[in-house]
C-alpha positions as CSV (number, residue, x, y, z in Angstrom):
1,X,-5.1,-36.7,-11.1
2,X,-6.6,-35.5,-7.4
3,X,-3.1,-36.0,-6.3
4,X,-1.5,-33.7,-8.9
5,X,-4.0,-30.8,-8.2
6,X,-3.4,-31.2,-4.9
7,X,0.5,-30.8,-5.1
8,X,0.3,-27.7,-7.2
9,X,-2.2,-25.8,-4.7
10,X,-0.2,-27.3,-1.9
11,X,3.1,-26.1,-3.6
12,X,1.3,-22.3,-4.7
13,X,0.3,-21.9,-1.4
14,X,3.6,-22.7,0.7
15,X,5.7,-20.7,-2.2
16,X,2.8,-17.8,-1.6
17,X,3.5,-18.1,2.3
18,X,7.7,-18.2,2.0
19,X,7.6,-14.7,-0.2
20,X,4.9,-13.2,2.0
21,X,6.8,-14.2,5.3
22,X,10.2,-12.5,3.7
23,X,8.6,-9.6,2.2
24,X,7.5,-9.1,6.6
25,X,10.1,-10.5,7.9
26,X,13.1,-8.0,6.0
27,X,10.4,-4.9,6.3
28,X,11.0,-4.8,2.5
29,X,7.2,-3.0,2.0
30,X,8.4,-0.2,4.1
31,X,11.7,0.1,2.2
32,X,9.7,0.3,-1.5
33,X,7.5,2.9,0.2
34,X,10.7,4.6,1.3
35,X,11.9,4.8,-1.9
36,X,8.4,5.9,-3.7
37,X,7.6,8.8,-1.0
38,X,9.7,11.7,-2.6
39,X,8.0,11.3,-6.4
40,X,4.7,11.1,-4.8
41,X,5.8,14.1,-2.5
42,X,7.0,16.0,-5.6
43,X,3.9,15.0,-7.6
44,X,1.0,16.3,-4.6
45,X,2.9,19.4,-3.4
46,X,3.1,20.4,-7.0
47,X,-1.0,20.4,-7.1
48,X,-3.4,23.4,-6.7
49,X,-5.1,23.5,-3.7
50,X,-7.9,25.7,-2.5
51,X,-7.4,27.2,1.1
52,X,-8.6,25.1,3.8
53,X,-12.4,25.7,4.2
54,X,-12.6,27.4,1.1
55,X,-14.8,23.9,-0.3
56,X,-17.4,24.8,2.4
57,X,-17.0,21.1,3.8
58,X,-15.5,22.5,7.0
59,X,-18.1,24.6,8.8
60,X,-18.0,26.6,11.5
61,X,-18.8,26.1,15.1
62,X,-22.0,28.3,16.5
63,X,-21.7,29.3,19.9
């Protein structure tokens, strides 16, 4: 029964490591990303933004 256990987390956790190594190896997180970029570029230049400084967390340097 031990045994069985065993071989399933052994088996998980080598499966886990093969797609993890591929997914690094072919750069494949950068290429999603690629592809995701321009709708969350369209979505967040499409928001309302105050001018920079206007939130008063930027404040001014005394001399």
């Amino acid at each position: 029964m031990i045994f069985r256990i065993l071989r399933g987390v052994m088996f998980a956790a080598a499966a886990f490591f093969i797609v993890t190594f591929v997914i690094y190896f072919l750069n494949l997180d950068m290429k999603v990303v690629a592809k995701i970029m321009p709708i969350i570029e369209k979505h967040y230049d499409a928001r309302h933004r105050e001018p920079f400084g206007a939130s008063g967390l930027v404040q001014e340097k005394s001399l």
